[in-house]
C-alpha positions, 0 to 999 in steps of 0.5 A: 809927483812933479812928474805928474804935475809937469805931465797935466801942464804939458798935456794942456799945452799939447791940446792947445797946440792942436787948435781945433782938434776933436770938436764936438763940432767939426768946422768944415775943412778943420784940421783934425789931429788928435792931440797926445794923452801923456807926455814923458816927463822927468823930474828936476834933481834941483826941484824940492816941494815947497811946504807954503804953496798954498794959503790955507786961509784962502778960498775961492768960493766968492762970487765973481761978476761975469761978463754979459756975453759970457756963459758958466760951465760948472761941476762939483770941483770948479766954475768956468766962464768963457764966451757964449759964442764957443763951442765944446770940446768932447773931453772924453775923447781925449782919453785923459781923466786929468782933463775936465773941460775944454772950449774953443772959439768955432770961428777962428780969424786964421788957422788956429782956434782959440780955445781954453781947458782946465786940468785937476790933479791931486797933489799940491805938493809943488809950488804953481813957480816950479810946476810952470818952470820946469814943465817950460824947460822940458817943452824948450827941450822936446816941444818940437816933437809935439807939434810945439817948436821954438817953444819959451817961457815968456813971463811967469809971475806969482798971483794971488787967486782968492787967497791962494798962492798961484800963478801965470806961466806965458810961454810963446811957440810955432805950431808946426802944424799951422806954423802959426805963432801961438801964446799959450797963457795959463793960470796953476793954482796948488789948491787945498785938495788939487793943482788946476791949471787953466789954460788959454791959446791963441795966436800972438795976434788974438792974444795982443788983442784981448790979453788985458779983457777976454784972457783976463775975464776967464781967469778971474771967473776961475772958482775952486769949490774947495 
């Protein structure tokens, strides 16, 4: 099941990698690759799941103060805020049903677009700690195929969401697409039904400039109706 895991951390991080790819709406003379549904992943032999990766007290059904300028994208499983300024990605298109929303900012200050997307796989088994190091070794390894090179894990620290034990992978790579430096920062969280991963990529720069606010406020929005 580690497999499949890795395989929902590492496609987010494919979709990122791809910037503005398959908008709903098309930026005249955007770049329109389509990232990959799937990943080949193989399984750690020194991973072993980890009986307490979730709280079972905890519960992310409190409300959360959302910034003014910001709107919420809610279903039955989760709530996202992200600024009203984005558009939508069509995730359909993305042929992946681990894949359950997905937005990006339509007016990029360079030749990467923003852009935030949430994953939801049924399995808690593995700790957000194993999920995010082996996804990270595996990319170190072969990102460079996916449009990902020099890929690293910059920072991983454990969080508490709500009462669940989650936590933040930060990992830096060169698009070889745009040869942009890119932070791809993302929050797993090993619920009591699934694993979510919420992801936010950018470049080094847009990143330095709102990881404490923007990245910040869109995690904190996260809520699991579980």
């Amino acid at each position: 099941m580690l497999k499949k895991l890795m395989a929902a951390v590492i496609l987010m991080g494919l979709l990122s990698a791809c910037g503005n790819s398959s908008t709903t709406e098309k930026k005249a003379g955007a770049e329109s690759n389509t990232p990959a549904p799937s990943t080949s992943a193989s399984t750690p032999a020194s991973t072993e799941p980890a009986a307490d990766s979730k709280d079972d007290s905890g519960t992310l059904e409190e409300k959360k103060e959302i910034p003014a300028d910001f709107k919420t994208y809610e279903n039955e499983q989760f709530n996202v805020s992200y600024p009203k300024s984005w558009s939508t990605y069509d995730e359909k298109q993305l042929n992946n049903p681990m894949i359950k929303a997905a937005f990006y900012d339509p007016q990029p200050t360079g030749n990467f677009t923003t852009n935030i997307n949430v994953t939801v796989n049924a399995d808690t088994s593995y700790t957000a700690k194993v999920i995010a190091e082996s996804s990270a070794k595996l990319l170190e390894e072969k990102g460079e195929a996916s449009g990902m090179s020099n890929y690293k894990q910059i920072e991983y620290k454990d969080v508490d969401h709500a009462g669940f034990k989650a936590g933040i992978s930060t990992s830096s790579y060169t698009s070889t697409q745009t040869k942009s430096d890119i932070i791809l920062s993302q929050l797993i969280i090993p619920a009591k039904k699934n694993t979510y991963v919420v992801s936010f990529s950018s470049t080094k720069e847009t990143y330095d400039k709102f990881k404490d606010t923007l990245v910040k406020e869109i995690m904190d929005s996260f809520t699991i109706k579980e």
